[in-house]
mmJSON file of the N, C-alpha and C atoms, coordinates in Angstrom:
{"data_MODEL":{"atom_site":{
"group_PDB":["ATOM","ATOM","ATOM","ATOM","ATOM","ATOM","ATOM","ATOM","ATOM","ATOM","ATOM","ATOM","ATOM","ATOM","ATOM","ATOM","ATOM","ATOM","ATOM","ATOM","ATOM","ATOM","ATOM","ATOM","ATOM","ATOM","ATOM","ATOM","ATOM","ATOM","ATOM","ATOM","ATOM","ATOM","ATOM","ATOM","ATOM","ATOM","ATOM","ATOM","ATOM","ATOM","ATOM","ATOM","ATOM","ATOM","ATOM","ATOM","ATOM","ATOM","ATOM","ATOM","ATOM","ATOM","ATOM","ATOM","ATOM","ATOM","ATOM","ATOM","ATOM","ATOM","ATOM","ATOM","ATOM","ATOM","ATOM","ATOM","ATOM","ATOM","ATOM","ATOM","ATOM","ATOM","ATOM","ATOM","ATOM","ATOM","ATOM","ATOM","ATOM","ATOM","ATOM","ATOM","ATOM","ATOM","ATOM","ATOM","ATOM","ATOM","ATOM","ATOM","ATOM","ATOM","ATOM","ATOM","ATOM","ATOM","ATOM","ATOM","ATOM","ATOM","ATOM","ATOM","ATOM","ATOM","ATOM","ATOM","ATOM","ATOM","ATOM","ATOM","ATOM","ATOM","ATOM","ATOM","ATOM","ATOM","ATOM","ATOM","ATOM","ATOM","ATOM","ATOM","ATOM","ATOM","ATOM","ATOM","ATOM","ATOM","ATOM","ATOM","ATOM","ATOM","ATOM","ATOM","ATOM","ATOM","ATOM","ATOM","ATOM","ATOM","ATOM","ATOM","ATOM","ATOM","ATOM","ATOM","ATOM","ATOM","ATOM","ATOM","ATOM","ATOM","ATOM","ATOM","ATOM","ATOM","ATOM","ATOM","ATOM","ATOM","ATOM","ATOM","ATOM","ATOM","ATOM","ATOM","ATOM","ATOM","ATOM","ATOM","ATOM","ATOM","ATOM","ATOM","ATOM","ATOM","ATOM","ATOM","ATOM","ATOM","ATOM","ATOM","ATOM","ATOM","ATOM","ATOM","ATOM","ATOM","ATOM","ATOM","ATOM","ATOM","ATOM","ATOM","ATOM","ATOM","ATOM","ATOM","ATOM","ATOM","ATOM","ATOM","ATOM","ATOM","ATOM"],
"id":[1,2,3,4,5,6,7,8,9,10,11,12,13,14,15,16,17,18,19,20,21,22,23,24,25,26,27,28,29,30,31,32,33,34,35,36,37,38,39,40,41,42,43,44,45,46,47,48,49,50,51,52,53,54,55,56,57,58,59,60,61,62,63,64,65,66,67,68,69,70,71,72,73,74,75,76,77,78,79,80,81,82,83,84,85,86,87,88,89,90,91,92,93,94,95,96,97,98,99,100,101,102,103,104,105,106,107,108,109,110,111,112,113,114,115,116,117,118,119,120,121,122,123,124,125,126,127,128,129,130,131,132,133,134,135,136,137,138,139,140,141,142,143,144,145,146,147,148,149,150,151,152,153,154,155,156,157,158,159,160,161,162,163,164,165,166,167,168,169,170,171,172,173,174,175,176,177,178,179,180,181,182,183,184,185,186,187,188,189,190,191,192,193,194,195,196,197,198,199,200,201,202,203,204,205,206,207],
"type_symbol":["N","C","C","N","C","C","N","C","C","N","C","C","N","C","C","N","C","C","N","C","C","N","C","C","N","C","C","N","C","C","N","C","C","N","C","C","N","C","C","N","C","C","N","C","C","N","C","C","N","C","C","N","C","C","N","C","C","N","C","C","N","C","C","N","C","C","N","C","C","N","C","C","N","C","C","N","C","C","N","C","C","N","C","C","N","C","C","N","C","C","N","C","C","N","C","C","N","C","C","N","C","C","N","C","C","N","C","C","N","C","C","N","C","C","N","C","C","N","C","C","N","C","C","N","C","C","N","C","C","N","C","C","N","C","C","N","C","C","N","C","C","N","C","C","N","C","C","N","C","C","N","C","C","N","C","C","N","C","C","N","C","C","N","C","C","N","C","C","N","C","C","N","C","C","N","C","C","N","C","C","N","C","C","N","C","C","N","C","C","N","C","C","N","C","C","N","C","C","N","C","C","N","C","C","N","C","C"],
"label_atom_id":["N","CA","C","N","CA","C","N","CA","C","N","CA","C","N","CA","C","N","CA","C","N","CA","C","N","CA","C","N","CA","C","N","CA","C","N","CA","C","N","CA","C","N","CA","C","N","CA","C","N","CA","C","N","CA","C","N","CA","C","N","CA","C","N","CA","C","N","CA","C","N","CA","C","N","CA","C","N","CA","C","N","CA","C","N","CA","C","N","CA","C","N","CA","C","N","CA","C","N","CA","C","N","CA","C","N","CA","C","N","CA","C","N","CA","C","N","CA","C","N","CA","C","N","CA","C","N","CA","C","N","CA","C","N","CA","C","N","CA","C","N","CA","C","N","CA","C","N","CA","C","N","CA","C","N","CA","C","N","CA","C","N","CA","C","N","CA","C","N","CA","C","N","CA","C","N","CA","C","N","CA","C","N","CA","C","N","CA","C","N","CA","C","N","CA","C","N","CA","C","N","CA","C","N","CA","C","N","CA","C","N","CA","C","N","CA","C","N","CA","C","N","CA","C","N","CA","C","N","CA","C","N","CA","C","N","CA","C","N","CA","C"],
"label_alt_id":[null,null,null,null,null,null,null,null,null,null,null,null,null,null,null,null,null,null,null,null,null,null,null,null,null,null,null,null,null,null,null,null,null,null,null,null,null,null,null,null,null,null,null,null,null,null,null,null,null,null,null,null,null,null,null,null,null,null,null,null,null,null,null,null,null,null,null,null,null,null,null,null,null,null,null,null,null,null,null,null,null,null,null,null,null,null,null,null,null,null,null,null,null,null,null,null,null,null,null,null,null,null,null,null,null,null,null,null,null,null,null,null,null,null,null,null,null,null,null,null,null,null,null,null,null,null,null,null,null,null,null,null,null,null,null,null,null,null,null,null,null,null,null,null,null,null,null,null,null,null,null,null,null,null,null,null,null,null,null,null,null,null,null,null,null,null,null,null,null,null,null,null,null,null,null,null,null,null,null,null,null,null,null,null,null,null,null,null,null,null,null,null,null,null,null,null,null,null,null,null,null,null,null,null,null,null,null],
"label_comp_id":["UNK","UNK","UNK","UNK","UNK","UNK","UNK","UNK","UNK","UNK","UNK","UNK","UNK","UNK","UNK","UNK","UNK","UNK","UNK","UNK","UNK","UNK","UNK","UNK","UNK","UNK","UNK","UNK","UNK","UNK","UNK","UNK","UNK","UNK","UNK","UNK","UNK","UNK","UNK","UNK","UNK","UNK","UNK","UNK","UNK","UNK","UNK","UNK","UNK","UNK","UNK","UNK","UNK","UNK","UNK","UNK","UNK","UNK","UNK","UNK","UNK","UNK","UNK","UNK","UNK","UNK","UNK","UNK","UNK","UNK","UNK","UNK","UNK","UNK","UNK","UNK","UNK","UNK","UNK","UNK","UNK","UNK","UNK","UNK","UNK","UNK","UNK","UNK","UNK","UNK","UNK","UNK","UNK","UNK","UNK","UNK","UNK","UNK","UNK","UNK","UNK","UNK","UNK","UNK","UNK","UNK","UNK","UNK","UNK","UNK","UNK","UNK","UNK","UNK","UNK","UNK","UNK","UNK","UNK","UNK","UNK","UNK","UNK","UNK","UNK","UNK","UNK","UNK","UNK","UNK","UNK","UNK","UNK","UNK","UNK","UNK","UNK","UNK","UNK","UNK","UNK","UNK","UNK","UNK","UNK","UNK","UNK","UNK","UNK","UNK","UNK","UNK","UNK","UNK","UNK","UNK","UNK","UNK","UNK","UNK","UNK","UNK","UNK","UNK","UNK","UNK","UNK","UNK","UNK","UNK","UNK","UNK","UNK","UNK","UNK","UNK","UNK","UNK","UNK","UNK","UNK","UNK","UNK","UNK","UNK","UNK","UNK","UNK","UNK","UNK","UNK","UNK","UNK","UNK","UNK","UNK","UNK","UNK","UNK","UNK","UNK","UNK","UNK","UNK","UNK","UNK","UNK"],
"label_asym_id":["A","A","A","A","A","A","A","A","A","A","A","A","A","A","A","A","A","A","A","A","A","A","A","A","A","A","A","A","A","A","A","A","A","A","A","A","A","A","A","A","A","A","A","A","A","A","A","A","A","A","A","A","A","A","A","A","A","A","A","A","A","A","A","A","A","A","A","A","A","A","A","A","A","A","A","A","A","A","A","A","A","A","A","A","A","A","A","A","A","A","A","A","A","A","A","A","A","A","A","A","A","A","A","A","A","A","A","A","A","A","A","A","A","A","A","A","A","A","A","A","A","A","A","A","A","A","A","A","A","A","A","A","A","A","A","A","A","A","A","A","A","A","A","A","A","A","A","A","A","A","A","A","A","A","A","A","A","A","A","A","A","A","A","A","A","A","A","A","A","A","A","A","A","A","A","A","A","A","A","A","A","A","A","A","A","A","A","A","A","A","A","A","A","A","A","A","A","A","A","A","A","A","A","A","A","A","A"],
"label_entity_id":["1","1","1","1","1","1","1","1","1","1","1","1","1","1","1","1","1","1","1","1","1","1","1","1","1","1","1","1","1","1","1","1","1","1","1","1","1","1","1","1","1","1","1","1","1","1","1","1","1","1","1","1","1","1","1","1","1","1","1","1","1","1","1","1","1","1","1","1","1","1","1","1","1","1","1","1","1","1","1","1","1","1","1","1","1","1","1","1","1","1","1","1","1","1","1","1","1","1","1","1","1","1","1","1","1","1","1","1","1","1","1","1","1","1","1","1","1","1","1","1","1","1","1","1","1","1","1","1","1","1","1","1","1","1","1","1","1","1","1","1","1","1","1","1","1","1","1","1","1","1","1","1","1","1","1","1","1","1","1","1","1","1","1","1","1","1","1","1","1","1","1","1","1","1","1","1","1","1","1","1","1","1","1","1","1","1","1","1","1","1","1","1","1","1","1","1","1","1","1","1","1","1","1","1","1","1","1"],
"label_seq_id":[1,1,1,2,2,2,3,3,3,4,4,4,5,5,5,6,6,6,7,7,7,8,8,8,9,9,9,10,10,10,11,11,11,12,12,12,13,13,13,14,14,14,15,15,15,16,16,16,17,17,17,18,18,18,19,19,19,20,20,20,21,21,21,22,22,22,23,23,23,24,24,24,25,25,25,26,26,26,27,27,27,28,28,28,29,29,29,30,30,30,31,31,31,32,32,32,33,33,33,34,34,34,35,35,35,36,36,36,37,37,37,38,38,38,39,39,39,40,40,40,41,41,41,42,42,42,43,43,43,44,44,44,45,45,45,46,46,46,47,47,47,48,48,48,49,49,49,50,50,50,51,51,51,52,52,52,53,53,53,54,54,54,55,55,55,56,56,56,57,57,57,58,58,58,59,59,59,60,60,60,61,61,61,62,62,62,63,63,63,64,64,64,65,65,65,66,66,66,67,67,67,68,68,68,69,69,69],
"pdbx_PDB_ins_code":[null,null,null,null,null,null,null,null,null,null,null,null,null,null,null,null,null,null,null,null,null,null,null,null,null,null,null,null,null,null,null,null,null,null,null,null,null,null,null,null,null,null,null,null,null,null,null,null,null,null,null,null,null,null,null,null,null,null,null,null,null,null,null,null,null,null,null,null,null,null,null,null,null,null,null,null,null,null,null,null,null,null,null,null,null,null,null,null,null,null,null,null,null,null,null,null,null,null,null,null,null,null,null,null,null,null,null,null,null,null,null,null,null,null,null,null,null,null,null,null,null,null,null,null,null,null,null,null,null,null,null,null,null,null,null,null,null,null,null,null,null,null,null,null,null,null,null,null,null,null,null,null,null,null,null,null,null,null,null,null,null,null,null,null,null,null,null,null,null,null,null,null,null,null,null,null,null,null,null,null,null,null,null,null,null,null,null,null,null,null,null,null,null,null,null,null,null,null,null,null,null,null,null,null,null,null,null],
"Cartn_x":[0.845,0.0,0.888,0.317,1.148,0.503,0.955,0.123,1.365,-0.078,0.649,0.794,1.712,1.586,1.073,0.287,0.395,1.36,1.878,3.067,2.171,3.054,2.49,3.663,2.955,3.206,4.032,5.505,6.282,7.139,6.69,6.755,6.457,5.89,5.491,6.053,6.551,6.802,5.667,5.294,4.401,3.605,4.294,3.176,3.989,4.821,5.802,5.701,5.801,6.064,6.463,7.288,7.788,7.236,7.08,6.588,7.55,6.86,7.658,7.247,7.77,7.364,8.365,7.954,8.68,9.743,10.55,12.18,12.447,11.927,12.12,11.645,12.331,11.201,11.609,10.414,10.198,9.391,9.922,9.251,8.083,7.238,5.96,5.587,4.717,4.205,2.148,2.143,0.573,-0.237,-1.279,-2.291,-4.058,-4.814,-6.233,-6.208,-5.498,-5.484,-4.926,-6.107,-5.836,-5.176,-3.452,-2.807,-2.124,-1.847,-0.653,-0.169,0.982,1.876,1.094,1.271,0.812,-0.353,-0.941,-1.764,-1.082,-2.006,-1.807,-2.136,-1.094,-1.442,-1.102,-1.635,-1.463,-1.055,0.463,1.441,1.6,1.792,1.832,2.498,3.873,4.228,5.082,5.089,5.678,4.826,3.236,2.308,1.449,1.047,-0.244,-1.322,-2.171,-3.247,-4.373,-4.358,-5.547,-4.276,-5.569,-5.074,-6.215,-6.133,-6.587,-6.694,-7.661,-8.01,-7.213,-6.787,-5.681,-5.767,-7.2,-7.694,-7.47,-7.932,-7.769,-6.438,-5.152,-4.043,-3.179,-3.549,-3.152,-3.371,-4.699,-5.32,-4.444,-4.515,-3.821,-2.267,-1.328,-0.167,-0.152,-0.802,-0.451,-0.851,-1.939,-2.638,-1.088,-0.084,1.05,2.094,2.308,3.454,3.417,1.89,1.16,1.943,1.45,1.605,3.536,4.168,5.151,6.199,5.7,6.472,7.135],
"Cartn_y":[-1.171,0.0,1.231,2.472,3.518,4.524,5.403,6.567,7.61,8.61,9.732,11.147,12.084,13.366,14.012,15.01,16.229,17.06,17.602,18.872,19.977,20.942,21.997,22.079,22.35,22.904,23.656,23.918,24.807,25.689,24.288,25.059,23.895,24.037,23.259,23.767,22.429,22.711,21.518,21.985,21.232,20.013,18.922,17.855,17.36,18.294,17.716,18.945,18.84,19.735,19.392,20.657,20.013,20.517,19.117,19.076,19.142,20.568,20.564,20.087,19.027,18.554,18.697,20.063,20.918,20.749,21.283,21.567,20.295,19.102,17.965,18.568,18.583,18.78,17.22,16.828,16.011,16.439,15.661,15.811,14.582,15.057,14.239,14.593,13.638,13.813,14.16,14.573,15.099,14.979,14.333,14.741,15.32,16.058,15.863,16.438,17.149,17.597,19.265,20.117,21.682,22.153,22.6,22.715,24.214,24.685,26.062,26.101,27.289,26.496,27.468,26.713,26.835,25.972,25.042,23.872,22.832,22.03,20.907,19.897,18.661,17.257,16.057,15.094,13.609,13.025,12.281,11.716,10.693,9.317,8.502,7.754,7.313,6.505,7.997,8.661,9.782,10.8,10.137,10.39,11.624,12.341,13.132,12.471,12.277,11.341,12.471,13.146,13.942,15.588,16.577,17.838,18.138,18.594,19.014,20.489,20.67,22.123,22.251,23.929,24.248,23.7,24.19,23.995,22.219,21.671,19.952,19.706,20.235,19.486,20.245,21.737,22.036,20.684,20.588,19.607,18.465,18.151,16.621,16.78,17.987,17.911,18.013,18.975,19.337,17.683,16.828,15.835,15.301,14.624,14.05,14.425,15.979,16.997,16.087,15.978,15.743,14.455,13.242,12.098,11.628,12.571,12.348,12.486,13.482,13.932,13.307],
"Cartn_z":[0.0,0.0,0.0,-0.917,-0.671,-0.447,0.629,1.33,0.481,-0.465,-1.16,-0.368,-0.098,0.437,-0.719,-0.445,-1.498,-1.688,-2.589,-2.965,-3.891,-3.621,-4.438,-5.57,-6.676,-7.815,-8.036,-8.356,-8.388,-10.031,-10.71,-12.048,-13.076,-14.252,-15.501,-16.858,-17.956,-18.595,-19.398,-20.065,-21.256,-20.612,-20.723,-19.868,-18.625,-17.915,-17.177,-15.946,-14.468,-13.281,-12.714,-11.667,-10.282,-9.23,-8.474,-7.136,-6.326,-5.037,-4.067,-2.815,-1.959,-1.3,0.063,0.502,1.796,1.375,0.677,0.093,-0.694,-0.688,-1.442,-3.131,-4.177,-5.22,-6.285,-7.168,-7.852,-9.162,-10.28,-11.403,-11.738,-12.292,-12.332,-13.984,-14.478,-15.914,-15.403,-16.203,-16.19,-17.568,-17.507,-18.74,-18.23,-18.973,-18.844,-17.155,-16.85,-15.607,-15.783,-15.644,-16.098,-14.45,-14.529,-13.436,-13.421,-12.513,-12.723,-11.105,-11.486,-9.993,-9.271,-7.591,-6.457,-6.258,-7.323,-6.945,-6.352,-5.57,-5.097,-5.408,-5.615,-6.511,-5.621,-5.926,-5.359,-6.752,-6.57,-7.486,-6.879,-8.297,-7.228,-8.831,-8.681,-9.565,-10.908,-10.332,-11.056,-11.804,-11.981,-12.493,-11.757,-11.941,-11.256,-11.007,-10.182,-10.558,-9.76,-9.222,-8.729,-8.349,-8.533,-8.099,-6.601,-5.865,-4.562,-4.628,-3.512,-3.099,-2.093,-2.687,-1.329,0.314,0.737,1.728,2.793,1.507,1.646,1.959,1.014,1.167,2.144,2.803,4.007,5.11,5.159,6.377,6.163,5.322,5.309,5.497,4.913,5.281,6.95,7.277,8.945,9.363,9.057,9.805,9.786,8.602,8.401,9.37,9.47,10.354,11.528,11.958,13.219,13.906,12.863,12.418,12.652,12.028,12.386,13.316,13.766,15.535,16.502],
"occupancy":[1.0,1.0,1.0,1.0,1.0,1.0,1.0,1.0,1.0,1.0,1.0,1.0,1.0,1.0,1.0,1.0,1.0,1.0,1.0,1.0,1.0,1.0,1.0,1.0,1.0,1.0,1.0,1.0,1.0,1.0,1.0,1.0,1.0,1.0,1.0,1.0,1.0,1.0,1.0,1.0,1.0,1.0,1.0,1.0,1.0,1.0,1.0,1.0,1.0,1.0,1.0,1.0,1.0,1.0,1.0,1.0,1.0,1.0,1.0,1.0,1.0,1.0,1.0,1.0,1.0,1.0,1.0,1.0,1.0,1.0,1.0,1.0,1.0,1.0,1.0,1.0,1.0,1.0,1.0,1.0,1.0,1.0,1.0,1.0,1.0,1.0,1.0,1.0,1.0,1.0,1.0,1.0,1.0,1.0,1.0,1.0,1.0,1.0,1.0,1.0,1.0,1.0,1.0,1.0,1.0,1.0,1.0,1.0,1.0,1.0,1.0,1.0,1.0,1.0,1.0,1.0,1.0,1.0,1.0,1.0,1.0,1.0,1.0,1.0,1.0,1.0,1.0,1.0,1.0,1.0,1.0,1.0,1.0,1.0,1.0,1.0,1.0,1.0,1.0,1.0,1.0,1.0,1.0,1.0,1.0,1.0,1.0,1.0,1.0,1.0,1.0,1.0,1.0,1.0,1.0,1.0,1.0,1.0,1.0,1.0,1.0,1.0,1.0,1.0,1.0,1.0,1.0,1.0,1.0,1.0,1.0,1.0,1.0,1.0,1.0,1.0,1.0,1.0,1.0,1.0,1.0,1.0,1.0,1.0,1.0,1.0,1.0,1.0,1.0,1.0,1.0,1.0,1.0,1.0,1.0,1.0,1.0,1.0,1.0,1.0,1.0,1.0,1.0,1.0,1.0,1.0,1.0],
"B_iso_or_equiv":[0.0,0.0,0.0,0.0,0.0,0.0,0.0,0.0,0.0,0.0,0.0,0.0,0.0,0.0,0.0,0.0,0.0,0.0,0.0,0.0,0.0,0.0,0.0,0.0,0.0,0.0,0.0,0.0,0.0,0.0,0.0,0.0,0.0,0.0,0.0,0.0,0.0,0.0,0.0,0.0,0.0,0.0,0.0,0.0,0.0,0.0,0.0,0.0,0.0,0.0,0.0,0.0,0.0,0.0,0.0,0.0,0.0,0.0,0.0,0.0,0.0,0.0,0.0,0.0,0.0,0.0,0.0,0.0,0.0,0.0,0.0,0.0,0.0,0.0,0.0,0.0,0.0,0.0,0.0,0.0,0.0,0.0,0.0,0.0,0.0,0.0,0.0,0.0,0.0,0.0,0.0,0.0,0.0,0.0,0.0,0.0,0.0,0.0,0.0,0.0,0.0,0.0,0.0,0.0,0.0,0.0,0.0,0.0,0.0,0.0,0.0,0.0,0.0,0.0,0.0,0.0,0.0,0.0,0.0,0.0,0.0,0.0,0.0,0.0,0.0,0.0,0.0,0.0,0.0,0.0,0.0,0.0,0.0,0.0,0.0,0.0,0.0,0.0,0.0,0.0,0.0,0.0,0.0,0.0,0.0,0.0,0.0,0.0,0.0,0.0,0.0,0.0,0.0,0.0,0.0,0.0,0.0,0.0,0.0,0.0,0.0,0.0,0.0,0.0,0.0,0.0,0.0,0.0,0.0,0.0,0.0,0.0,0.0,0.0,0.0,0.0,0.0,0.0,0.0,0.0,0.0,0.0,0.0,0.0,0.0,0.0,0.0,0.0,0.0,0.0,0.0,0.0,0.0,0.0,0.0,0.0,0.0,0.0,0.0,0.0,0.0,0.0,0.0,0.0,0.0,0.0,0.0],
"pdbx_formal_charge":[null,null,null,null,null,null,null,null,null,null,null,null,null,null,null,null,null,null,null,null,null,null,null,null,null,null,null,null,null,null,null,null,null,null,null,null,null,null,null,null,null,null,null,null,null,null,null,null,null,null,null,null,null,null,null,null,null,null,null,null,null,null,null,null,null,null,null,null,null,null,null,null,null,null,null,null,null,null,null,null,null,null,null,null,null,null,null,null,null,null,null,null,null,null,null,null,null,null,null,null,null,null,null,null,null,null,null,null,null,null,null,null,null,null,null,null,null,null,null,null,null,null,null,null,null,null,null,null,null,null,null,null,null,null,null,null,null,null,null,null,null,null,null,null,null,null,null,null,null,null,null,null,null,null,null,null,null,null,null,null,null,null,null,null,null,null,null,null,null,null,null,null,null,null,null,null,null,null,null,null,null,null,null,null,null,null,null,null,null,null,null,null,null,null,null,null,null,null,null,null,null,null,null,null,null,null,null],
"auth_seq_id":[1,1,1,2,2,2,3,3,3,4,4,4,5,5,5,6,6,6,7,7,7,8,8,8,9,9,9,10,10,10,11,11,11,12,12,12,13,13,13,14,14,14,15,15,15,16,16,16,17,17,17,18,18,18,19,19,19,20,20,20,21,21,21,22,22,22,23,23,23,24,24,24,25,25,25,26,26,26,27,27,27,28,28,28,29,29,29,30,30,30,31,31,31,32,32,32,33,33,33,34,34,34,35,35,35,36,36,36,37,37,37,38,38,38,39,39,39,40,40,40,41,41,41,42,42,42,43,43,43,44,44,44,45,45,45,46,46,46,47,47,47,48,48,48,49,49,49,50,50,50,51,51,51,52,52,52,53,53,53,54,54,54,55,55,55,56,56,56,57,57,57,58,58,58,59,59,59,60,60,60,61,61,61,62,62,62,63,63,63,64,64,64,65,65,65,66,66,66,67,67,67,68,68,68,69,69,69],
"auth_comp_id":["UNK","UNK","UNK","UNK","UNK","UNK","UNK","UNK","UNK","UNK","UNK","UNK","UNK","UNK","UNK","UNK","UNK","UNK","UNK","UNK","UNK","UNK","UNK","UNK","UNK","UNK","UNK","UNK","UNK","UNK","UNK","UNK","UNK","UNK","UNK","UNK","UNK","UNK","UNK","UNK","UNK","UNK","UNK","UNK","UNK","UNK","UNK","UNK","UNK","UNK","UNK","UNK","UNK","UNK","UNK","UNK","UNK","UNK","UNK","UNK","UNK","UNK","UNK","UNK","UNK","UNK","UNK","UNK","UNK","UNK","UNK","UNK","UNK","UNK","UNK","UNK","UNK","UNK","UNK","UNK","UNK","UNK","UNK","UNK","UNK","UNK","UNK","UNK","UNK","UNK","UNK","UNK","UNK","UNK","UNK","UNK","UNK","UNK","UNK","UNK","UNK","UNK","UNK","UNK","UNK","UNK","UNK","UNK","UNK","UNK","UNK","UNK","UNK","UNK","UNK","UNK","UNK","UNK","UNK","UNK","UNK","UNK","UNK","UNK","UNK","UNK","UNK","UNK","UNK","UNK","UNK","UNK","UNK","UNK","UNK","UNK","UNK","UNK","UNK","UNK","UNK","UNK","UNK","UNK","UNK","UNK","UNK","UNK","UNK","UNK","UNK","UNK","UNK","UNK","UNK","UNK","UNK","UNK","UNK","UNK","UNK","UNK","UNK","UNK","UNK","UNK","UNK","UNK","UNK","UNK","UNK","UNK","UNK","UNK","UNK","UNK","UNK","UNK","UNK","UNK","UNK","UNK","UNK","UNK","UNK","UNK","UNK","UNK","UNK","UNK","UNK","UNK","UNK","UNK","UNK","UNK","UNK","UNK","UNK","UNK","UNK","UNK","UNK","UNK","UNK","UNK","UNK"],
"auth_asym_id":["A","A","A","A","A","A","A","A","A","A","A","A","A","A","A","A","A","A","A","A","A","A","A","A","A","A","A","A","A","A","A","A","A","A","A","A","A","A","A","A","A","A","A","A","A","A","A","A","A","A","A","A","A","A","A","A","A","A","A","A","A","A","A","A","A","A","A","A","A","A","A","A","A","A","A","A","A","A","A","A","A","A","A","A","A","A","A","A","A","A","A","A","A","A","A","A","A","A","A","A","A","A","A","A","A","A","A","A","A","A","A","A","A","A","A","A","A","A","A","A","A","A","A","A","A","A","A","A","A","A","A","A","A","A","A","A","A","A","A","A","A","A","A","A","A","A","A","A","A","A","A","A","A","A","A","A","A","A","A","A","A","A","A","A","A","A","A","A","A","A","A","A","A","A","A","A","A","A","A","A","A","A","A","A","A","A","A","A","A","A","A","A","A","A","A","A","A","A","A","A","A","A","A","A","A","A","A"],
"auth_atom_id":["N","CA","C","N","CA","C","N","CA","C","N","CA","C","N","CA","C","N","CA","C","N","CA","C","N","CA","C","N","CA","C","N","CA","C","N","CA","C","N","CA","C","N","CA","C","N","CA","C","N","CA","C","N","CA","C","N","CA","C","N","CA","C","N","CA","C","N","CA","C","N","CA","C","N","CA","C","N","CA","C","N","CA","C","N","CA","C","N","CA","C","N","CA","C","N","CA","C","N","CA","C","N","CA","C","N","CA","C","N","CA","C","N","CA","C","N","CA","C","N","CA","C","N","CA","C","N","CA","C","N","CA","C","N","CA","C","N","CA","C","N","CA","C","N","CA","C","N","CA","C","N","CA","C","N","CA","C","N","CA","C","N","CA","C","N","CA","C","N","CA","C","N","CA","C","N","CA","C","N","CA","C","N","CA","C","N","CA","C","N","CA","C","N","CA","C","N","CA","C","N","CA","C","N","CA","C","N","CA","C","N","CA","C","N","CA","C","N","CA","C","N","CA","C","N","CA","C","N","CA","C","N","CA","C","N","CA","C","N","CA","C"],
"pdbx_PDB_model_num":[1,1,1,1,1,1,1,1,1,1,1,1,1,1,1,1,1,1,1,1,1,1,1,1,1,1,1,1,1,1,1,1,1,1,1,1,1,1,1,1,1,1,1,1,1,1,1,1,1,1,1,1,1,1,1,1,1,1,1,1,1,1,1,1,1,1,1,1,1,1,1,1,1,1,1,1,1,1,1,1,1,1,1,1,1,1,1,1,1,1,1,1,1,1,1,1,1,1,1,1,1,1,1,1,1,1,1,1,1,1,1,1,1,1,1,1,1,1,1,1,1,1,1,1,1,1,1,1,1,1,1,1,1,1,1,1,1,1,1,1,1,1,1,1,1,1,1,1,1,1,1,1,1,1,1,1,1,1,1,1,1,1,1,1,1,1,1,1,1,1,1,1,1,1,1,1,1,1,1,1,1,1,1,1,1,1,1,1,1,1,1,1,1,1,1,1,1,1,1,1,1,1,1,1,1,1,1]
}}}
């Protein structure tokens, strides 16, 4: 099983962005998913597979912060 963090969006080039994931950043491929930076995505396999509302992927990072202490 794999539990995904969200990252925000830090820059895109054509079908390709990087995710920053608290100073970690990663490149991911994207399709059929309308994105620009400062969104938040769930990647999983290098892929984008869902974008999130700001609101949502605050909660869930802090729930993780929480989580890891």
């Amino acid at each position: 099983m794999c539990l995904a963090i969200p990252g925000k969006v830090v820059d895109i080039d054509k079908n390709k962005v990087i995710v920053d994931y608290h100073g970690e950043k990663r490149v991911a491929s994207f399709q059929d998913i309308k994105l620009k930076k400062g969104d938040y995505v769930i990647v999983q396999g290098s892929f984008v597979i869902q974008k999130l509302r700001g609101k949502e992927a605050k909660e869930i990072i802090t729930s993780w912060k929480s989580l890891l202490r």
